[in-house]
Backbone as a ProteinNet text record, in pm:
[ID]
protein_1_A
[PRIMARY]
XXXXXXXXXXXXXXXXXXXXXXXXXXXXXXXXXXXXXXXXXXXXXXXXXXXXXXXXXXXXXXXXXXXXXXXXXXXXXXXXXXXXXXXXXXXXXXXXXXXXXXXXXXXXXXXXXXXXXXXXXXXXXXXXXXXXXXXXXXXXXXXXXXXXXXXXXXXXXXXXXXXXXXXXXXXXXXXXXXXXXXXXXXXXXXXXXXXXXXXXXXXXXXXXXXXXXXXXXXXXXXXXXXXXXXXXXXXXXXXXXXXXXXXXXXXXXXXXXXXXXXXXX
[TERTIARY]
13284.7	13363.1	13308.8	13298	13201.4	13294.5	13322.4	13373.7	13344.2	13481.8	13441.9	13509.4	13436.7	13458	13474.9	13661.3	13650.6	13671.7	13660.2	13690.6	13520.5	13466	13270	13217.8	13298.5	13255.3	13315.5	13439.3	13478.5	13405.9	13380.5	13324.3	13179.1	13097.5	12938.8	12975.1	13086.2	13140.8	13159.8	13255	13340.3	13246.1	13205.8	13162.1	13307.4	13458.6	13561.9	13616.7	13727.6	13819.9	13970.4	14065.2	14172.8	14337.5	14374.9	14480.3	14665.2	14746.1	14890.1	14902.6	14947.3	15081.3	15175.1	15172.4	15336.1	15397	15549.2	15632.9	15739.6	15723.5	15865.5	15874.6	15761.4	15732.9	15748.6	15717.9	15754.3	15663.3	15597.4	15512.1	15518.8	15609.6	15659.4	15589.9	15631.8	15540.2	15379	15327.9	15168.3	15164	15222.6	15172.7	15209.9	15242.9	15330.8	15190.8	15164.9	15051.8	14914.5	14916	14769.3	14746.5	14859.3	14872.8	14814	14871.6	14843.5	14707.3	14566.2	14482.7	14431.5	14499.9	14471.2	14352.6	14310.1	14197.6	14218.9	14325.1	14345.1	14527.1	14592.5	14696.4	14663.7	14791.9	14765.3	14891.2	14915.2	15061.1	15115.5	15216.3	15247	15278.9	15263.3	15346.4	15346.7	15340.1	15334	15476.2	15488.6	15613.7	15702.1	15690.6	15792.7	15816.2	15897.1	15940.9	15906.5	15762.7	15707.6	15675.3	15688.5	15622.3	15571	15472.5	15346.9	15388.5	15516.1	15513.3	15520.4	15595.7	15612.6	15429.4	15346.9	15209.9	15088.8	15180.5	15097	15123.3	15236.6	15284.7	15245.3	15205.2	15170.3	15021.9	14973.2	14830.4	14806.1	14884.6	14875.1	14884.3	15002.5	14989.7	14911.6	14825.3	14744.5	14603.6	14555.4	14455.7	14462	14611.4	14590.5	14500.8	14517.1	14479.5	14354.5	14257.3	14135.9	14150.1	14292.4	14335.2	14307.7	14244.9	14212	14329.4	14379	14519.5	14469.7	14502.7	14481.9	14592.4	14563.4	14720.3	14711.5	14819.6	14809.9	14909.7	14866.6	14937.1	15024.6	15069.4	15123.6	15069.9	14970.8	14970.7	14729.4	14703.2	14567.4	14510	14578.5	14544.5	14568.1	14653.9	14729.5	14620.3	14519.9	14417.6	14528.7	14620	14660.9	14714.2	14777.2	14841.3	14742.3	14604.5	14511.4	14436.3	14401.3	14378.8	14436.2	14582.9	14672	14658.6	14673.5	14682.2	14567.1	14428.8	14360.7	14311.1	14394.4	14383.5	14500.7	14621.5	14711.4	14624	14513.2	14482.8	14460.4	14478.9	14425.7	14263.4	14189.5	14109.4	14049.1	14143.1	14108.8	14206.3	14206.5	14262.7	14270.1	14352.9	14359.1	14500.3	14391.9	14457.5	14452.4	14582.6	14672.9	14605.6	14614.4	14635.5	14491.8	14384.7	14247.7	14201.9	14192.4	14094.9	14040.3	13960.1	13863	13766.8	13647.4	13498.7	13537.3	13612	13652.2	13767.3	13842.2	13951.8	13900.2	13796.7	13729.8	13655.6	13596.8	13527.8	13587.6	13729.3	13845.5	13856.4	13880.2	13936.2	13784.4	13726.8	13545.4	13567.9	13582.8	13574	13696.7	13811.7	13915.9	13913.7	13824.8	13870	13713.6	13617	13478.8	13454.3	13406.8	13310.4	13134.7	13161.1	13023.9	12902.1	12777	12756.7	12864.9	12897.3	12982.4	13117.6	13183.6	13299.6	13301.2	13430.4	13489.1	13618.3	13616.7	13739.2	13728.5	13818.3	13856.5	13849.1	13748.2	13817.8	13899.1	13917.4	14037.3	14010.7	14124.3	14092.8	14232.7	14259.2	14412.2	14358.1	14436.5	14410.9	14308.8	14289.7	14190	14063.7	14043	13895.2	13941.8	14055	14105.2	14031.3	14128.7	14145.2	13954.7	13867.9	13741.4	13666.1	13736.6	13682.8	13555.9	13586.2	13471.2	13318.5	13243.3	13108.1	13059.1	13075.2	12971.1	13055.6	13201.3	13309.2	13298	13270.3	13226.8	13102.8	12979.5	12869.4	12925.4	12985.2	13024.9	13165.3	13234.7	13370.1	13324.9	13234.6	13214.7	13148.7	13087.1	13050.3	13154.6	13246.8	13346.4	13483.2	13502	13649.8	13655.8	13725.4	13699	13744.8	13703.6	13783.7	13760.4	13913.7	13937.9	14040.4	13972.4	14052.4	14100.4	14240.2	14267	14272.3	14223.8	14139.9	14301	14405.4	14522.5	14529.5	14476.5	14527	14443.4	14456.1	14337	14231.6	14275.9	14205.6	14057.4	14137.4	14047.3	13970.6	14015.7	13923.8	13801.9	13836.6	13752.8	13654.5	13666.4	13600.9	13517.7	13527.6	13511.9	13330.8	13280.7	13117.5	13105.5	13173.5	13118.9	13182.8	13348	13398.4	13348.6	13273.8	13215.5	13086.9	13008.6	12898	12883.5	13040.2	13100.2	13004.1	12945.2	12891.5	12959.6	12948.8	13062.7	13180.6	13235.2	13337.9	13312.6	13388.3	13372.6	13431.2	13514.6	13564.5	13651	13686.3	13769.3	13863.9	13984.1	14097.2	14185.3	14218.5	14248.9	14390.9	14465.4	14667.1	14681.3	14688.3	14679.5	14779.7	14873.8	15061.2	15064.6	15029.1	14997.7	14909.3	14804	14706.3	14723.5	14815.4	14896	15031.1	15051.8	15156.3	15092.7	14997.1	14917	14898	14860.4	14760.5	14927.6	14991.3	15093.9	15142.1	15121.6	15131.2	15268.4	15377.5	15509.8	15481.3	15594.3	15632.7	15731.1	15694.5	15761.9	15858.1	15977.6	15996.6	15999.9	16053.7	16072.2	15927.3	15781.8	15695.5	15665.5	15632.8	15547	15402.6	15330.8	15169.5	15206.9	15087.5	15059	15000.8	15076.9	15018.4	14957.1	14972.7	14949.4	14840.2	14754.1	14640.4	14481	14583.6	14532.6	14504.5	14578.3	14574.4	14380.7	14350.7	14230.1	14137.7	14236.1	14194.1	14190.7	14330.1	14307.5	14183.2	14133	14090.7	13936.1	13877.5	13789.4	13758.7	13891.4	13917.4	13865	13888.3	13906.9	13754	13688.1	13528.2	13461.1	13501.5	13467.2	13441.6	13514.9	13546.6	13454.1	13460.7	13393.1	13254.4	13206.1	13072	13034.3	13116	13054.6	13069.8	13144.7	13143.2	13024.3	13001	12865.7	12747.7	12708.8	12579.8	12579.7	12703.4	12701.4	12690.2	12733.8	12695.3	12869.7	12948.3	13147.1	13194.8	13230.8	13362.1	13467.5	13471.9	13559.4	13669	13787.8	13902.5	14024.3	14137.6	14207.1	14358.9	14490.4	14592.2	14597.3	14692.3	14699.5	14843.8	14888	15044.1	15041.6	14967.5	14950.7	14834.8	14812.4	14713.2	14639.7	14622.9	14567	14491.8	14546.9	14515.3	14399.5	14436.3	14367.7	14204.4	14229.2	14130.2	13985.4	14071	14000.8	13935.4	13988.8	13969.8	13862.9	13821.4	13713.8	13592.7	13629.3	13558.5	13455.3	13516	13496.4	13399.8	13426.1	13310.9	13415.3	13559.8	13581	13577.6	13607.1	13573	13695.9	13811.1	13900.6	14006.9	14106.2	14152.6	14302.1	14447.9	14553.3	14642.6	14717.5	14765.5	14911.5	14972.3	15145.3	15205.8	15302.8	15340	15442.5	15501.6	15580.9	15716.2	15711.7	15917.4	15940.5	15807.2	15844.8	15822.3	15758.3	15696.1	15852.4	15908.1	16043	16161.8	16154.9	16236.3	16242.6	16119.6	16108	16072.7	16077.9	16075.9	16225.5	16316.3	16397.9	16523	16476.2	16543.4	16495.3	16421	16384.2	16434	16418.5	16450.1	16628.1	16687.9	16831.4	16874.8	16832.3	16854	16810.6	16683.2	16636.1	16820.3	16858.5	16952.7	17090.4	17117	17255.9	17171.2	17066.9	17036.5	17065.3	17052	17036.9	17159.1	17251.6	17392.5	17482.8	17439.2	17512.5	17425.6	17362.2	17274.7	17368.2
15223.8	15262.2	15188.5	15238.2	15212.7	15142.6	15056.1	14968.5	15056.1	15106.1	15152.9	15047.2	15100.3	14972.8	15138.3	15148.6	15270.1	15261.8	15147.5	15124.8	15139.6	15029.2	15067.5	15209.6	15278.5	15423.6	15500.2	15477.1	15531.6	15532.3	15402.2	15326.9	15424	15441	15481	15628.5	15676.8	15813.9	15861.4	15774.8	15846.9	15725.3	15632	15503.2	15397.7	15416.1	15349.1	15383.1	15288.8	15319.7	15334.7	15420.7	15438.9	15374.9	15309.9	15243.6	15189.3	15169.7	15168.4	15039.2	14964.9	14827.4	14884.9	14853.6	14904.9	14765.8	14747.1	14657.7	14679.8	14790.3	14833.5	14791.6	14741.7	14772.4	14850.8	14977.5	15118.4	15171.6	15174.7	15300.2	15454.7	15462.6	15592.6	15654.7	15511.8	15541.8	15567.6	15436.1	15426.8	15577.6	15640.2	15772.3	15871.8	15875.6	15941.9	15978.6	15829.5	15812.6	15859.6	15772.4	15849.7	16020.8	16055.1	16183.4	16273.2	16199.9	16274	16187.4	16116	16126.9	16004	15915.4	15714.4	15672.1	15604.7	15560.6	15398.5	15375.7	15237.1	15226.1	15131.1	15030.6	14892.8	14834.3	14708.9	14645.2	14615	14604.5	14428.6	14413.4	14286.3	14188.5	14114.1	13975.4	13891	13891.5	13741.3	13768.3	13928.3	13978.2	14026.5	14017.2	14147.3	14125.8	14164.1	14077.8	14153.5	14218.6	14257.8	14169.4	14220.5	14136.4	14165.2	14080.6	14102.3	14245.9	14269.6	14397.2	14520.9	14495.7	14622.5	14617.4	14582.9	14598.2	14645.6	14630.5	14708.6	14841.5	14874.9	15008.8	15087.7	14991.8	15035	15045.6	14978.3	15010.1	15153.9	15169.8	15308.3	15381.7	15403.8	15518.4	15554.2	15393.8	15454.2	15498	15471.6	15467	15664.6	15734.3	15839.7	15898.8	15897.1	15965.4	15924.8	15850.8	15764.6	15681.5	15601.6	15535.8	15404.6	15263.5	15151.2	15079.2	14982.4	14906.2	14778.1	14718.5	14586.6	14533.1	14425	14318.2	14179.5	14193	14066.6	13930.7	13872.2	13751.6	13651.5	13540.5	13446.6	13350.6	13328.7	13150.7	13170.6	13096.8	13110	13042.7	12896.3	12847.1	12810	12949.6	12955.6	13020	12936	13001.1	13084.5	13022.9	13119.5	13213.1	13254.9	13379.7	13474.5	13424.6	13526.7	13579.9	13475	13530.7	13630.5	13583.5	13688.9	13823.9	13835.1	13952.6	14066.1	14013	14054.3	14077.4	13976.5	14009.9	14134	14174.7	14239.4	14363	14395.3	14495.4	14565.5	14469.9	14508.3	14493.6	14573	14614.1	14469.9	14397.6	14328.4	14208.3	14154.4	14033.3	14020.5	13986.4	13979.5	13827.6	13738	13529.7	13575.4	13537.8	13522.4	13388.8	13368.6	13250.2	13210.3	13212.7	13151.7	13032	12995.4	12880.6	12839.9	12829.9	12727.8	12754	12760.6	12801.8	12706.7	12675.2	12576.1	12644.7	12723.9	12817.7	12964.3	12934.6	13110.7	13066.5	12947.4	12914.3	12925.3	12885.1	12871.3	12981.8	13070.6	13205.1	13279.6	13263.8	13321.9	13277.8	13186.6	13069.1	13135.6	13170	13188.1	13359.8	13419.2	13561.4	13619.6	13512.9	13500.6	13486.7	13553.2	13506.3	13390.7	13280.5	13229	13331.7	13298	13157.6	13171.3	13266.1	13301.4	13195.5	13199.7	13119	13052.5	13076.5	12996.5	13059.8	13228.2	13280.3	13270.7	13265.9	13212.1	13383.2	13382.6	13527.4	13560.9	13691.4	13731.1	13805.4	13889.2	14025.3	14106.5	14090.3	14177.7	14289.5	14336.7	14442.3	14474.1	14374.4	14381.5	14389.8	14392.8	14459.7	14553.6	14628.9	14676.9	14672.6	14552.3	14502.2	14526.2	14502.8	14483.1	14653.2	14738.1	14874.9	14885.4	14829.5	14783.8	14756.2	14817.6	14787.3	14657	14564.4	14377.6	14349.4	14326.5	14337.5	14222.2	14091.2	13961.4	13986.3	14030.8	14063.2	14170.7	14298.3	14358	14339.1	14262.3	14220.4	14171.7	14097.4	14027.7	14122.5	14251.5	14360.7	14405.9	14449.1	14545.8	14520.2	14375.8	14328.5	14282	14313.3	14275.6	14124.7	14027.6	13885.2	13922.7	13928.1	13985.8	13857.7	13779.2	13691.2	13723.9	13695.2	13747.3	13657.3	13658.2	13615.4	13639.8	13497	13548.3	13419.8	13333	13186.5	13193.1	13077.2	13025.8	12937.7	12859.2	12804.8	12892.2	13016.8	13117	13165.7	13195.9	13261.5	13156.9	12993	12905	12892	12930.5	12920.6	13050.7	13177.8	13291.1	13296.9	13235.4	13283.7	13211	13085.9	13023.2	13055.3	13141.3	13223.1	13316.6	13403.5	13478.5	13497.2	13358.7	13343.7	13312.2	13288.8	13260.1	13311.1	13284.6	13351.5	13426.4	13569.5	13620.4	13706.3	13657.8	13734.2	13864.6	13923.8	14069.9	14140.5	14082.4	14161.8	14038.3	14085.7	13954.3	14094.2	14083.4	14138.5	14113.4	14143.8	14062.3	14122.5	14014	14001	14004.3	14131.4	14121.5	14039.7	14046.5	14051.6	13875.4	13855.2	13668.8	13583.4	13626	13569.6	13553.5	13721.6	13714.4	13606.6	13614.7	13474	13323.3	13316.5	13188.7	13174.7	13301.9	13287.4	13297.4	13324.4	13295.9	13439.5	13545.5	13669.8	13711.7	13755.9	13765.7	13924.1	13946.7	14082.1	14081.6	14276.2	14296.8	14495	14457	14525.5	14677.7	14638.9	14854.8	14848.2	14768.6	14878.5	14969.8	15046.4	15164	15152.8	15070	15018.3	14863	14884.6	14795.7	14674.7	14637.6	14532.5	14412.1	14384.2	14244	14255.4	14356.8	14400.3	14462.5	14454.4	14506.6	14401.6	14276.5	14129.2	14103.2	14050.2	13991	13946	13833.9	13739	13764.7	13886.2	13942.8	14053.8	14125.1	14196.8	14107.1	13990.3	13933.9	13847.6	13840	13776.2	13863.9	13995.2	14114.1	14167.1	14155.9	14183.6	14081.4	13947.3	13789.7	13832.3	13928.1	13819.7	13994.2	14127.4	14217.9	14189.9	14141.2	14060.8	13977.6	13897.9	13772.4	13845.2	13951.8	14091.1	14121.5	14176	14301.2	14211.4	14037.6	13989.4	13928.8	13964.7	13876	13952.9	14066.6	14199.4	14203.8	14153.2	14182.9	14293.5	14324.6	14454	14422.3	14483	14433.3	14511.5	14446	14456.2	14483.2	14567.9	14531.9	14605.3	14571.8	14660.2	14725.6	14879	14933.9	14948	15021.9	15074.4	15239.5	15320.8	15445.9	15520	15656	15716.4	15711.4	15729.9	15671.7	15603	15452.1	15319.5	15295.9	15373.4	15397.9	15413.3	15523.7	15666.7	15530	15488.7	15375.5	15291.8	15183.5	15098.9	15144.8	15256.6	15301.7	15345	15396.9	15412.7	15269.1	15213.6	15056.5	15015.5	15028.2	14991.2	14911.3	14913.5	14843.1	14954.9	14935	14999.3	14976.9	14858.9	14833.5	14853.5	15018.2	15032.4	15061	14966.1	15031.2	15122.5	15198.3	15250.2	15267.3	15212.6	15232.3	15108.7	15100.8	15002.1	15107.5	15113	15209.7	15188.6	15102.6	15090.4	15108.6	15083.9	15093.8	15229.8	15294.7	15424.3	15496.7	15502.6	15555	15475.2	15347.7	15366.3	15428	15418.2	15502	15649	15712.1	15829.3	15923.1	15817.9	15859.6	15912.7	15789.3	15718.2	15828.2	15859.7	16007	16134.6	16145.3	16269.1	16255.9	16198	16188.1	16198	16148.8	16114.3	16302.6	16354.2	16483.5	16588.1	16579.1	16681.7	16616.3	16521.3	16508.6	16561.3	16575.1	16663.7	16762.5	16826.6	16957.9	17044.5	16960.9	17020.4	16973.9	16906.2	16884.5	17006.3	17076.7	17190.5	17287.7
9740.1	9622.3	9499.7	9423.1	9277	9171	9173.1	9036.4	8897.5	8811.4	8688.6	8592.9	8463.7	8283.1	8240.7	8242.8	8175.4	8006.5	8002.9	7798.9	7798.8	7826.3	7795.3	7800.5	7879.1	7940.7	7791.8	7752.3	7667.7	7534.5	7490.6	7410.8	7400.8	7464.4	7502.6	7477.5	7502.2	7521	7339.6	7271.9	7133.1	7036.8	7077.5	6983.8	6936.9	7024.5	7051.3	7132.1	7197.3	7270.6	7201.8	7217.5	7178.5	7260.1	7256.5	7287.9	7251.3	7309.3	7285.7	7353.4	7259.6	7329.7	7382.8	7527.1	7607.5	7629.6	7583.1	7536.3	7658.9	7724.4	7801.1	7914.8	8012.4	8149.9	8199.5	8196.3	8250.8	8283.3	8364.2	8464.8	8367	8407.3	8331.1	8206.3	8097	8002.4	7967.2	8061.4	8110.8	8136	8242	8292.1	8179	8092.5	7974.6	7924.2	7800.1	7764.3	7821.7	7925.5	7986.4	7980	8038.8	8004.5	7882.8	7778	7629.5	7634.3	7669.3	7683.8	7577.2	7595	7543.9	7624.9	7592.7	7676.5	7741.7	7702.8	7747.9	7683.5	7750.2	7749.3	7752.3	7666	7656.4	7684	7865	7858.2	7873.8	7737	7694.2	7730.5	7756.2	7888	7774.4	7664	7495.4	7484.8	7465.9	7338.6	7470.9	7581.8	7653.7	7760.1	7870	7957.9	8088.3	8095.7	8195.6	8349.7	8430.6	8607.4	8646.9	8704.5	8800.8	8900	8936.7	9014.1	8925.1	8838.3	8707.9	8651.9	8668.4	8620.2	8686.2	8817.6	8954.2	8958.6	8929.5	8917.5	8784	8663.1	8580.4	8529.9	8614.8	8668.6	8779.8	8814.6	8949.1	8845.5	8746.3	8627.2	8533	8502.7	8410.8	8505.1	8577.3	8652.7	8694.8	8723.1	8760.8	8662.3	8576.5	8458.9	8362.8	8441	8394.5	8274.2	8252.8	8162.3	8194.1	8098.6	8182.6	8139.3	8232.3	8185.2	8179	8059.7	8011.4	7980.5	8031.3	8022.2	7926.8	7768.9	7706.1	7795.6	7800.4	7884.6	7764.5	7807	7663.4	7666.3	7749.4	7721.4	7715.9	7643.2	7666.9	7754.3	7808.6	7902.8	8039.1	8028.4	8165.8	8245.9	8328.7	8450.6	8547.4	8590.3	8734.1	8660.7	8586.3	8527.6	8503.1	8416.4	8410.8	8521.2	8604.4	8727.8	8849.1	8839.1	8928.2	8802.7	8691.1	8669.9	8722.2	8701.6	8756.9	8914.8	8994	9134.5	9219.7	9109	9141.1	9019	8984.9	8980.3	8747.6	8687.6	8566.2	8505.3	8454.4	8422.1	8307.9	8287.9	8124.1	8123.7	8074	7955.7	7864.1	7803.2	7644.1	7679.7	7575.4	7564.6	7395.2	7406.2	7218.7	7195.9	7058	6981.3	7018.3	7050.7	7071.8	6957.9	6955.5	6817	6805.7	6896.9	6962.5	7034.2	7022.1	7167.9	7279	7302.3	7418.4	7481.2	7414.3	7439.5	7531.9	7418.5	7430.3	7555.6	7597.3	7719	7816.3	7803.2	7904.6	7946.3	7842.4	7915.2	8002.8	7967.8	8030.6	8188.4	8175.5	8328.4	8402.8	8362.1	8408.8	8492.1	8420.1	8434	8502.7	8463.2	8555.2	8671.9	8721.4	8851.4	8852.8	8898.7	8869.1	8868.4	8767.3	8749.3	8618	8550	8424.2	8467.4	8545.4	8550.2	8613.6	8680.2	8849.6	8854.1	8853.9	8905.6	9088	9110.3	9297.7	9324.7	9445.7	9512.7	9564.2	9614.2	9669.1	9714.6	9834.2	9892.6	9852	9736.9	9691.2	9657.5	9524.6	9527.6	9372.3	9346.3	9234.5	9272.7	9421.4	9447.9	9526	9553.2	9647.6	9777.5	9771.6	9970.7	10054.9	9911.7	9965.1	9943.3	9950.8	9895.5	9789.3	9687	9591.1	9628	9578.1	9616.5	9569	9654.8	9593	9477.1	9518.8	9386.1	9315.4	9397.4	9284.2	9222.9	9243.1	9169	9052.1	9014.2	8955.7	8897.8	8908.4	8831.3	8721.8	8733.5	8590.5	8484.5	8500.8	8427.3	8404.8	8492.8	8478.9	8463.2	8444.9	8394.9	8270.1	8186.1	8000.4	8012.7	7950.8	7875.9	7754.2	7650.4	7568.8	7492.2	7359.7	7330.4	7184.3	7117.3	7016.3	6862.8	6779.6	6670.3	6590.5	6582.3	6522.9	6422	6430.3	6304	6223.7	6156.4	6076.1	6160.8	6207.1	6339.4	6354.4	6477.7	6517.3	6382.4	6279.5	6183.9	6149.5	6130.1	6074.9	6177.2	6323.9	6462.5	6497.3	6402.7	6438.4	6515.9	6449.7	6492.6	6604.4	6630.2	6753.9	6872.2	6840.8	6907.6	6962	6879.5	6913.9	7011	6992.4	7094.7	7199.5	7218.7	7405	7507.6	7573.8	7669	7773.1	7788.7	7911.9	7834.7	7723.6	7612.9	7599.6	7631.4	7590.4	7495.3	7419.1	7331.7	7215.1	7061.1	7010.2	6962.9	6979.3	6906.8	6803.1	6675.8	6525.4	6585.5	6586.2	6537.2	6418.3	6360	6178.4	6105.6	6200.5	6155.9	6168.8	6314.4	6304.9	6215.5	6185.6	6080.7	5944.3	5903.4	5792.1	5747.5	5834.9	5859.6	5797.7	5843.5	5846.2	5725.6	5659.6	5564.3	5417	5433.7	5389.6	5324.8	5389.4	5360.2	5383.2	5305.9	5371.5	5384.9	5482.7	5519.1	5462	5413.4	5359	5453	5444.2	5551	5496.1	5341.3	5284.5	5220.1	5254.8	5150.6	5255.6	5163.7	5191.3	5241	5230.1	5245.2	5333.7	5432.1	5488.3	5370	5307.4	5212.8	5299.1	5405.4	5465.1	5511.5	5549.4	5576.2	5459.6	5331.8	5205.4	5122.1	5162.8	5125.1	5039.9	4960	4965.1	5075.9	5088.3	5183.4	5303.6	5312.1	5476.7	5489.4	5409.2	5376.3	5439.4	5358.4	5392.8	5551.6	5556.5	5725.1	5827.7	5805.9	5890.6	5888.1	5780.2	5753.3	5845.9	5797.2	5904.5	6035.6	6081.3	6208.1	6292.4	6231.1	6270.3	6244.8	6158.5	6118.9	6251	6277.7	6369.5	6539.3	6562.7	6665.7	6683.5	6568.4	6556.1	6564.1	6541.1	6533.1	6674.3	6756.8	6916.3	7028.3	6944.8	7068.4	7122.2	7062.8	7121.2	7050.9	7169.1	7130.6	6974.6	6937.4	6781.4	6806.5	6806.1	6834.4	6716.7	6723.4	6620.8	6625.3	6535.9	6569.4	6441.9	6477.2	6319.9	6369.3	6295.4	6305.2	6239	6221.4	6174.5	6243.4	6230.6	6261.9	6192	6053.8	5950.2	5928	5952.8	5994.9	6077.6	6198	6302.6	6318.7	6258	6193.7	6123.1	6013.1	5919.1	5938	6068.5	6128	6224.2	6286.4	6371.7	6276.6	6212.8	6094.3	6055.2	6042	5995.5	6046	6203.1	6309.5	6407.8	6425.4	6554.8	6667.6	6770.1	6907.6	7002.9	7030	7056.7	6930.9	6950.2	6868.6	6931.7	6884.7	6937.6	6798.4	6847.4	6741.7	6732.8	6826.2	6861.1	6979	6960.3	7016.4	7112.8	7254.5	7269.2	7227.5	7250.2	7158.1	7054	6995.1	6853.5	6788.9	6836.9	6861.9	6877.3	6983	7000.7	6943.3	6887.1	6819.3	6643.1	6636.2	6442.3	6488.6	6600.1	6621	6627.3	6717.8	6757.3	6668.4	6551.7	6427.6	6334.7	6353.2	6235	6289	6396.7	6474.1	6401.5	6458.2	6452.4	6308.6	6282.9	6098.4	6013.7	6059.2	6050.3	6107.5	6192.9	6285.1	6193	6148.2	6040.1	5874.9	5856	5767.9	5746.7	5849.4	5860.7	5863.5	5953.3	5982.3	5839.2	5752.7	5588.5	5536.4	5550.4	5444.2	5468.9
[MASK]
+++++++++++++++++++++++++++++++++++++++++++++++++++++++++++++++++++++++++++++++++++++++++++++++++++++++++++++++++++++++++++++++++++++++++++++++++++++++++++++++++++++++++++++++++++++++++++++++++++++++++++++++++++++++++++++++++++++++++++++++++++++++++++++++++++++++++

């Protein structure tokens, strides 16, 4: 059985991959999504109160549908957490808050197979139960370490971040960095101002710059199709575009709001 990198595949395929934060733990949704034809999930363990069993199941859903499931974790230096996610069967990693080439090393080692790391083997189901063709020789091709580029820290660290050996991808937290950088949110504009920022503006060039001269996946979130559209445009390749809760809840919230319109006309 042949080990697939269905984001690289995608990637080589459109020149990006297309993707959704799932917040819910729901299978359901994974298979929803995959369905309408995402190329990846990114399901949350920072922001959301997902379990190692709700991610197995949500790995079976996206997988029907040649969808790759990637899992954000909360802690960057939590080795056994990143490791079980990947031995119970996700495609990727993605470590918040990074800042450091010592961070970014950590996570390499963690989610690696030597000589690249010192991930521990296993016979679960992340090689399924040995099915996999020479699954420690090919895991390390075919499993993403995916670290996310969210402080100032990480931004002042970006190039040496980037030259990690083994890293496959850096992902920008627009919304966290903006924070840092002292960007308030603002909840009624109309424009992503926090992303339109100067400085964010130059951060976001930074850190796709120091991507593109290391040979890493360039990573990033939008909140629009639009956004989306722009941002690939740009040159990143790791692109999400919806969060699912949030997705249904400003959907649901319009829908409803649309049907007491209608019945006052």
């Amino acid at each position: 059985m042949k080990m697939r990198n269905l984001v690289r595949e995608k990637i080589a395929e459109n020149g990006y991959a297309l993707g959704a934060f799932v917040a819910s733990g729901s299978a359901v949704n994974c298979e929803i999504l995959g369905l309408g034809g995402l190329d990846f999930v990114m399901i949350d363990c920072e922001h959301a109160e997902t379990d190692a069993e709700s991610i197995v199941q949500m790995c079976r859903a996206s997988e029907l549908y040649g969808m790759a499931p990637l899992v954000r974790v909360y802690d960057p230096d939590d080795a056994p957490m990143m490791s079980r996610m990947l031995d119970v069967g996700v495609h990727g990693v993605m470590a918040p808050l990074v800042g450091t080439p010592a961070q970014a090393q950590h996570a390499v080692q963690y989610l690696k197979y030597p000589p690249l790391g010192k991930r521990g083997a296993n016979g679960g189901r992340g090689p399924r139960w040995g099915a996999y063709d020479d699954y420690v020789k090919n895991a390390n091709d075919n499993t993403l370490c995916i670290v996310q580029c969210e402080s100032l820290e990480g931004l002042n660290n970006i190039e040496k971040i980037a030259a990690t050996p083994g890293l496959d991808a850096i992902f920008i937290g627009t919304g966290d960095l903006s924070l840092e950088m002292g960007i308030q949110f603002k909840a009624d504009s109309s424009a992503n101002h926090q992303v339109e920022a100067p400085e964010m503006v130059a951060a976001i060039d930074r850190i796709l710059a120091a991507c593109k001269k290391n040979g890493v996946i360039p990573g990033i979130v939008t909140a629009s199709a639009d956004d989306a559209a722009r941002r690939i445009r740009q040159g990143f390749q790791l692109v999400t575009c919806m969060n699912d809760l949030g997705f249904f809840h400003s959907r649901t919230k319009q829908h409803f709001q649309e049907v007491r319109k209608l019945v006052k006309e």
